[in-house]
C-alpha positions in Angstrom: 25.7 -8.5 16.1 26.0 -5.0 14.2 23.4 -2.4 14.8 23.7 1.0 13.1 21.5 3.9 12.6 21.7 5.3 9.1 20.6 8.5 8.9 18.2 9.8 6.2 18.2 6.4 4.0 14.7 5.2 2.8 13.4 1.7 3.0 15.7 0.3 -0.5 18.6 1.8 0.9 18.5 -0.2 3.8 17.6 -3.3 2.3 20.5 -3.0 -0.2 23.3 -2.3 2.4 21.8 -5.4 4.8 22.1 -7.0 2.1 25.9 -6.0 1.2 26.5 -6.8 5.0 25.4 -10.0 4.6 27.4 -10.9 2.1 30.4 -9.7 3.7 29.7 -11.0 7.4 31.2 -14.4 7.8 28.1 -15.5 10.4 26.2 -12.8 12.5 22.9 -10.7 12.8 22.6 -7.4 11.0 20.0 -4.5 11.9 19.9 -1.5 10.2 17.4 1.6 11.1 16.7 4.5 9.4 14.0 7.8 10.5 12.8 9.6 7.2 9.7 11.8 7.7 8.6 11.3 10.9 8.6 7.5 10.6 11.3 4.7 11.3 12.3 1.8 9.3 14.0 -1.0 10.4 15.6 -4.2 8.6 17.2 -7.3 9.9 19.7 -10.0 8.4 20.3 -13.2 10.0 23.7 -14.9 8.4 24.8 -18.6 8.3 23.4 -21.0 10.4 22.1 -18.6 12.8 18.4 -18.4 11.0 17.3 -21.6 13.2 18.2 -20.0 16.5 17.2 -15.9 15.6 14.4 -16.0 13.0 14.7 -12.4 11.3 11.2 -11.8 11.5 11.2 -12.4 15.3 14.4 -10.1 15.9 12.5 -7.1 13.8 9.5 -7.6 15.8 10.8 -7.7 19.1 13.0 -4.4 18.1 9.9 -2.3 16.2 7.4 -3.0 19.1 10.0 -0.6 21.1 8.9 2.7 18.1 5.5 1.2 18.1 5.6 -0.8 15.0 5.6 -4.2 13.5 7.4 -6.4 10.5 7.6 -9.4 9.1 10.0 -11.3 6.3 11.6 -14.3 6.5 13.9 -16.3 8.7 17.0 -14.8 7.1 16.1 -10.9 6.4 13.0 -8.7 7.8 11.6 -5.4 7.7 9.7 -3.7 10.2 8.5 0.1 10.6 7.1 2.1 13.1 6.0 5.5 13.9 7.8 6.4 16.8 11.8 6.9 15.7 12.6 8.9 18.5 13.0 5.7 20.6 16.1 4.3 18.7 17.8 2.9 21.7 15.1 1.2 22.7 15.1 -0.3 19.3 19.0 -1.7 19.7 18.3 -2.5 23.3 15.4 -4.9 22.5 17.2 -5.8 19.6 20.0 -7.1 22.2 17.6 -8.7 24.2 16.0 -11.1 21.7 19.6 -12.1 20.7 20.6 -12.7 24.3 18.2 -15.0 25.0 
């Protein structure tokens, strides 16, 4: 599992290095956030064989509901946003959660 926060990068930005990560990570689950102008964006990769057991879209959720938001994608990448990005850890901590069981 890697969780980051990158500061300052917009929606495209994210998507591109999630999808960098992806390509790199062997097998794993990606989730990158991001707070630009007063908002929070969030996006989710799901590597390898790992799609069946932690849908994307159900990681993203479970993580935006913490910054009051909401996503949706597919089984192997998702985006989510939210309007509360002061509530980051909450964000990695639910993030956590959904992947631990």
């Amino acid at each position: 599992y890697l969780a980051a926060e990158v500061a300052g990068a917009d929606a495209n930005t994210l998507r591109e290095l999630v999808a960098d990560l992806k390509n790199r990570l062997g097998s794993g689950v990606i989730l990158l956030a991001s707070k630009n102008d007063g908002k929070a964006t969030l996006v989710t990769a799901v590597r390898q064989a790992l799609p069946a057991k932690y849908p994307a879209q159900n990681v993203v959720n479970l993580a935006a509901a913490a910054i009051g938001g909401k996503g949706g994608g597919k089984a192997d990448m998702a985006m989510a946003g939210g309007q509360a990005p002061e509530n980051f850890s909450a964000v990695f901590a639910a993030a956590r959660k959904a992947l631990a069981g």
